[in-house]
Backbone bond lengths (Angstrom), bond angles and torsions (degrees), N, CA, C in turn:
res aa  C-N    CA-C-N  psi(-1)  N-CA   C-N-CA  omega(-1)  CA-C   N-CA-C  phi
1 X - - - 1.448 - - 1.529 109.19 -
2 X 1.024 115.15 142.03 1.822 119.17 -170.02 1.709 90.03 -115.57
3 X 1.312 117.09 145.95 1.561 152.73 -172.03 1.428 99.32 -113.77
4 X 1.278 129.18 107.13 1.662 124.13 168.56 1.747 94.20 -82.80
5 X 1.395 80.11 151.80 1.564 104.95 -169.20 1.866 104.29 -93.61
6 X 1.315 110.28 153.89 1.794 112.46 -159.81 1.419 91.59 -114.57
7 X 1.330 142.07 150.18 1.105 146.41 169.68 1.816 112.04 -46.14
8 X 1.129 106.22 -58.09 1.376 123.80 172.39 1.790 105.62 -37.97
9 X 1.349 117.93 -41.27 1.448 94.51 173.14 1.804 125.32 -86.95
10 X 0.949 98.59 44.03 1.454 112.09 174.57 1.178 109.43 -132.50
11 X 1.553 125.32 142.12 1.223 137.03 -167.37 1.357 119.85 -137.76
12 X 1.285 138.00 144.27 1.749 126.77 156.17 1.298 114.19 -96.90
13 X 1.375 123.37 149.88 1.519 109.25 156.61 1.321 101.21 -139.90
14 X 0.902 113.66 173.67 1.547 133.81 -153.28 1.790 108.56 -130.74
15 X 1.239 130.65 139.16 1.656 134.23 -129.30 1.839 65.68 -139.26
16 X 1.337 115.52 114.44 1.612 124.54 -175.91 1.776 98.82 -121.01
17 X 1.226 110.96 108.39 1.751 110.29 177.38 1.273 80.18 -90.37
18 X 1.516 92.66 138.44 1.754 98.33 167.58 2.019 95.53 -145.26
19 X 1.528 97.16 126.09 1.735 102.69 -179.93 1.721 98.98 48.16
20 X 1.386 124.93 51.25 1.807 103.40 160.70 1.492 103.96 93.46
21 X 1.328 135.32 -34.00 1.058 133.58 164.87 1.294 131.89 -95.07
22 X 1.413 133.72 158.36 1.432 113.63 168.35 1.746 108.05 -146.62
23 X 1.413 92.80 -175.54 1.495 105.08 -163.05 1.587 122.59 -158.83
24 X 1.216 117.50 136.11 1.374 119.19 172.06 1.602 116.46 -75.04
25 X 1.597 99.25 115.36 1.405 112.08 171.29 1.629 131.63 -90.74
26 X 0.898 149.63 101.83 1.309 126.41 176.85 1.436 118.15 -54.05
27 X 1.170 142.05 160.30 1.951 154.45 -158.12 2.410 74.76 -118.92
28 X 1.598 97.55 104.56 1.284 103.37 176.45 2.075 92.36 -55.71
29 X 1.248 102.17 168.97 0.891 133.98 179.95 1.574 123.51 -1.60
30 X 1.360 109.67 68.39 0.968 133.45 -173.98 1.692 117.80 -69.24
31 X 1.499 106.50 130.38 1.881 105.81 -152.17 1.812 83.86 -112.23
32 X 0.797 119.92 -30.97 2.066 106.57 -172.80 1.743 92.93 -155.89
33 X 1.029 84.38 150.89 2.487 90.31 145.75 1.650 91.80 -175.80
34 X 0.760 101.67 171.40 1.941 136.53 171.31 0.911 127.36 -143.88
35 X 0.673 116.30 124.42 2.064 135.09 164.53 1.882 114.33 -72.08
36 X 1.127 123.41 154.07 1.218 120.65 -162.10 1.724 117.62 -173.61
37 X 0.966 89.29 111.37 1.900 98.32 178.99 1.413 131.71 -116.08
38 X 1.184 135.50 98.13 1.533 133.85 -176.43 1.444 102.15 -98.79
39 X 1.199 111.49 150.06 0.991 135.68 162.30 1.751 125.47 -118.59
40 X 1.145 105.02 127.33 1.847 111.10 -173.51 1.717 111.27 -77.93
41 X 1.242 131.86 162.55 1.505 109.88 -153.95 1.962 72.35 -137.32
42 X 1.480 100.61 134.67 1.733 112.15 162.75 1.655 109.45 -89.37
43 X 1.200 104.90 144.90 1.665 95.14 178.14 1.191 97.60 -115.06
44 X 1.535 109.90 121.81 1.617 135.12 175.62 2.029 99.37 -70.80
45 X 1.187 106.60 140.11 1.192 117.15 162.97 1.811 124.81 -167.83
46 X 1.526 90.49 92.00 1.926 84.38 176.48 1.527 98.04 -124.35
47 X 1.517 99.71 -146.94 1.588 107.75 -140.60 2.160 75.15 -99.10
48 X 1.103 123.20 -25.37 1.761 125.99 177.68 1.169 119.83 -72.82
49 X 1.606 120.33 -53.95 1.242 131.60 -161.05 1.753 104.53 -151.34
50 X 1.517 102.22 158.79 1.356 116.78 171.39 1.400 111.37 -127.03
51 X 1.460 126.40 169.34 1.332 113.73 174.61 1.383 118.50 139.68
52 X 1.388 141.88 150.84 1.226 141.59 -165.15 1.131 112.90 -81.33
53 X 1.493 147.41 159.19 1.603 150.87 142.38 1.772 107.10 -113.93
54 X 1.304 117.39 -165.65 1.437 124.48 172.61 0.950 108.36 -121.96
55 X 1.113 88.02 137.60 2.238 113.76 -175.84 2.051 103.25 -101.42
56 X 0.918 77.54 -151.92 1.958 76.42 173.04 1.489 121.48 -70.31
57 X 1.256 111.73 138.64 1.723 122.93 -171.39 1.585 97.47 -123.67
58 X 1.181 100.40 128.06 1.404 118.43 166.61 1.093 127.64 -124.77
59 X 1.455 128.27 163.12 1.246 123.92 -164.92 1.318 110.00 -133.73
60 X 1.331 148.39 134.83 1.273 149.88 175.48 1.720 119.79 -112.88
61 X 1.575 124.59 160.17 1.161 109.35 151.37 1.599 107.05 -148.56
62 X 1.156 105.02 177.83 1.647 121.40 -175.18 1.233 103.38 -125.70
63 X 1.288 115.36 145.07 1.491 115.44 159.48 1.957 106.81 -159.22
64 X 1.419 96.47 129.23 1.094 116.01 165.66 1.623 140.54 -105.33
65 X 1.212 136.13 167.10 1.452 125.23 -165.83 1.739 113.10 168.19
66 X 1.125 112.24 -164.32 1.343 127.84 -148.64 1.386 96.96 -134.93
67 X 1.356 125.79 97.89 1.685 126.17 175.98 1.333 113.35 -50.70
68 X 1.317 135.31 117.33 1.530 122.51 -167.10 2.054 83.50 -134.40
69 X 1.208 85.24 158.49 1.824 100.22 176.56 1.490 116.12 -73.74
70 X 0.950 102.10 101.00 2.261 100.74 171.04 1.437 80.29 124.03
71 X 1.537 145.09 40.05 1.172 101.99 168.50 1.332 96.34 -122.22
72 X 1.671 113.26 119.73 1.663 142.30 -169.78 1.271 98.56 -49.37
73 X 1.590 115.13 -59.93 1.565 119.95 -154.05 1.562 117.00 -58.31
74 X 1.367 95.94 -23.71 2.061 107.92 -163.97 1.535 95.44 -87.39
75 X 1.500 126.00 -47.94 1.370 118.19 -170.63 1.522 101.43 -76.20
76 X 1.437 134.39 -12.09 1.210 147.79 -171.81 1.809 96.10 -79.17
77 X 0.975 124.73 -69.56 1.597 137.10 169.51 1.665 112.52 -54.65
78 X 0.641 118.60 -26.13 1.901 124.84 169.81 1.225 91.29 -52.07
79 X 1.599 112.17 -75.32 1.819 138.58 -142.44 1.637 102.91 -73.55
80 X 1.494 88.63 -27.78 1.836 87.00 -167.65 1.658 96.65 -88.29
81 X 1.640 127.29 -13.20 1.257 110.76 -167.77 1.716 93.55 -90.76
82 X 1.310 122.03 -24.98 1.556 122.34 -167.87 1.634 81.28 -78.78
83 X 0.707 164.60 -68.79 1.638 157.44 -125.86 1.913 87.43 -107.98
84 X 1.101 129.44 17.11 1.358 122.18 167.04 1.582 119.23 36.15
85 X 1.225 97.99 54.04 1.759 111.00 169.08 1.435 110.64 -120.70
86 X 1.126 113.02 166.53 1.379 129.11 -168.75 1.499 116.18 -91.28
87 X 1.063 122.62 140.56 1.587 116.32 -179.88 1.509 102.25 -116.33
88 X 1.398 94.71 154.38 1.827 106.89 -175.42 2.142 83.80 -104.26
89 X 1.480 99.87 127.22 1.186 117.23 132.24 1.131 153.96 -160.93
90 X 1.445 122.69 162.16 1.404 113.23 -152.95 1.544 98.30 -138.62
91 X 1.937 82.75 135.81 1.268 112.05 179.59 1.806 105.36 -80.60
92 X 1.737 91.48 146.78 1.717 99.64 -168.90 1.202 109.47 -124.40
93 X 1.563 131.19 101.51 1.456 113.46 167.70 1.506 122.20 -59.30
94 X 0.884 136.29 108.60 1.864 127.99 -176.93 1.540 118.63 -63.29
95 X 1.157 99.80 -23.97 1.669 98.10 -174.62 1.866 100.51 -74.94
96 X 1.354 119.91 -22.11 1.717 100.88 -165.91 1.903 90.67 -152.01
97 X 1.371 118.10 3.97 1.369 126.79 150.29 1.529 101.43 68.53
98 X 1.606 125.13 22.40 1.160 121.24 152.53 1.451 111.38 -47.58
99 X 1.312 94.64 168.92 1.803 111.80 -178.80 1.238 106.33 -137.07
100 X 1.605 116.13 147.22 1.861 130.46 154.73 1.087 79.57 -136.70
101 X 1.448 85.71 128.67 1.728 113.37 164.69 1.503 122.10 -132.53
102 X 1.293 141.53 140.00 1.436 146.37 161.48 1.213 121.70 -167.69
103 X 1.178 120.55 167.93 1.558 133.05 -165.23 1.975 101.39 -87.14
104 X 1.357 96.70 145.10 1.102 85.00 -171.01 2.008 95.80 -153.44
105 X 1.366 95.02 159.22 1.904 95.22 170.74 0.898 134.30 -91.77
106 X 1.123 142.25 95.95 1.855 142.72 -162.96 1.835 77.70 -62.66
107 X 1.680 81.85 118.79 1.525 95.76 -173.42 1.910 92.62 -111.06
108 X 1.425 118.97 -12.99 1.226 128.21 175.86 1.295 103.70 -151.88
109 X 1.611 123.59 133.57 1.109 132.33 143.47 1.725 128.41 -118.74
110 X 1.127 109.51 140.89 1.484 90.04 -175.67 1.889 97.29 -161.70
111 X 1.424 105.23 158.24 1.421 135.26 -176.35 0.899 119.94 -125.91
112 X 1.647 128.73 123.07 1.288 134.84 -167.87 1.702 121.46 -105.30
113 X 0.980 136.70 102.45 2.086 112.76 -173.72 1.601 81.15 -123.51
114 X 1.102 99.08 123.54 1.633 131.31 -178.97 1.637 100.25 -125.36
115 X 1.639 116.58 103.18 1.430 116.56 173.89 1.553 103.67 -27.41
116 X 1.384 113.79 154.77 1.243 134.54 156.18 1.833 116.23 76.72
117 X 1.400 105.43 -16.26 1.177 119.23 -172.02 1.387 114.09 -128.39
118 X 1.865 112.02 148.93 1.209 102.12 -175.77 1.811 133.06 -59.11
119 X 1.151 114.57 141.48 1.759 111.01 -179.08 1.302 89.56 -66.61
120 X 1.609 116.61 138.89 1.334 141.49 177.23 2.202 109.77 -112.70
121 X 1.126 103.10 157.37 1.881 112.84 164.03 1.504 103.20 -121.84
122 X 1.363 90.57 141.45 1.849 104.95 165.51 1.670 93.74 -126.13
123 X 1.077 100.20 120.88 1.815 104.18 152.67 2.012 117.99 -123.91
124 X 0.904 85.44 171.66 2.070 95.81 -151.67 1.429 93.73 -154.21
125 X 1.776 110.53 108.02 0.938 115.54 166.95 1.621 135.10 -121.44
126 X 1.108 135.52 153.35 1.549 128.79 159.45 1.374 125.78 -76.21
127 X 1.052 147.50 103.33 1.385 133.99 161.63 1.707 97.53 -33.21
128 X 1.683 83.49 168.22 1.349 104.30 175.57 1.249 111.98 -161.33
129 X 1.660 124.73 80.66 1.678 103.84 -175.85 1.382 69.38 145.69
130 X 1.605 94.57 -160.56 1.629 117.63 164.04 1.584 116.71 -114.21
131 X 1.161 110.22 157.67 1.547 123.33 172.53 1.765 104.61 -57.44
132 X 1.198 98.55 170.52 1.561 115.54 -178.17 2.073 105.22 -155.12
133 X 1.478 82.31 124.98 1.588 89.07 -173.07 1.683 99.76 -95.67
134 X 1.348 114.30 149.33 1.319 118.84 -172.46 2.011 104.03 -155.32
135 X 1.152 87.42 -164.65 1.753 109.05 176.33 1.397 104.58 -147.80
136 X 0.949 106.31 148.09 1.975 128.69 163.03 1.184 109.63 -99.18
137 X 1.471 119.73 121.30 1.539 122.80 150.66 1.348 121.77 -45.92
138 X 1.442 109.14 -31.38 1.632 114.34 -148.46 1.697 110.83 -174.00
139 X 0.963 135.28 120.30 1.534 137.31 178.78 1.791 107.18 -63.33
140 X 1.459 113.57 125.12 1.805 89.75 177.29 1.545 96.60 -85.69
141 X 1.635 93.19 159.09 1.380 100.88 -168.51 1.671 125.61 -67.92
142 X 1.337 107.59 154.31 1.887 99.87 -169.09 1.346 115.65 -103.57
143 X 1.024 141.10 -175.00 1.626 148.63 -153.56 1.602 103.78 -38.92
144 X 1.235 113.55 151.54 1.830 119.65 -174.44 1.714 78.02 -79.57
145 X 1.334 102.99 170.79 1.819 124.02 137.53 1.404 126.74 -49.89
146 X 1.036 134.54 114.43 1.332 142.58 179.58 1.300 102.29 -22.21
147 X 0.919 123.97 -168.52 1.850 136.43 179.15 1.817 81.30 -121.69
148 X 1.297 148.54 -59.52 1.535 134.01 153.86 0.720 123.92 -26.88
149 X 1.400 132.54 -35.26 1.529 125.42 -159.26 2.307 96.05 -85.66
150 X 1.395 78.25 -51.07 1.962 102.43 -167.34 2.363 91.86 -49.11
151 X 1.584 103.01 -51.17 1.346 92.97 176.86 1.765 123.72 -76.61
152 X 1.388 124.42 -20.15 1.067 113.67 142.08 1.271 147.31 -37.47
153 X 1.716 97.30 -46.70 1.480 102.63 170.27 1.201 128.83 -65.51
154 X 1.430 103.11 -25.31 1.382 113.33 -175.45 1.393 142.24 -87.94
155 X 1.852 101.62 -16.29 1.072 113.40 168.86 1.568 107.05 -92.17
């Protein structure tokens, strides 16, 4: 029996050097992203055969979300795209905690505050390099409870 997979079990995180060290962040409350690969097509043509091969393949991603307070990875990706460095991130399946990971160029970042509604992030990246297949021990943990949510509960 096959299980279709929900958007929700997919994750990014973001590889945050901070002072010499670094760390896997989760992107708090993450609302969509996609992953994305084209490939450019060569057109074969001799006097034997005709026919396509592959030219350059690239890879893209998106990621969207919900600006929440404390979250390292987003002010981490701002700073690193103004200082034009590359960010490592890696995609997380949650159900079996495989990994794709690579460095990539916040080729877009952007922040939304639309009265009445929550401020949202879009970031848009290029790979750069190749992917890297891995495993997770463990997901790091994602956004606390509001400070609303914790006094709701409580009263």
């Amino acid at each position: 029996m096959s299980v279709e997979f929900r958007g929700e079990e997919f994750l990014y995180l973001v590889e945050v050097d901070d002072d010499g060290s670094s760390s896997n962040f989760r992107l708090f409350n993450q609302t969509g992203g996609s992953t994305t690969s084209d490939a450019e097509a060569i057109e074969l043509a001799t006097k034997d055969k005709s026919g396509s091969d592959y030219g350059d393949v690239s890879q893209s991603i998106s990621i969207e979300g919900i600006l929440t307070e404390g979250d390292t990875a987003i002010d981490f990706i701002r700073k690193a795209q103004r200082q034009k460095r590359f960010v490592k991130i890696i995609e997380v399946n949650t159900r079996t905690l495989d990994t794709e990971e690579g460095m990539y160029m916040i080729s877009s970042f952007g922040r939304t505050f639309a009265n009445g509604d929550h401020a949202t992030y879009t970031i848009d990246g290029s790979l750069s390099g190749s992917i890297t297949e891995g495993t997770l021990t463990e997901l790091p943990d994602g956004a606390p409870d509001s400070a609303s949510e914790t006094e709701g509960a409580e009263g």
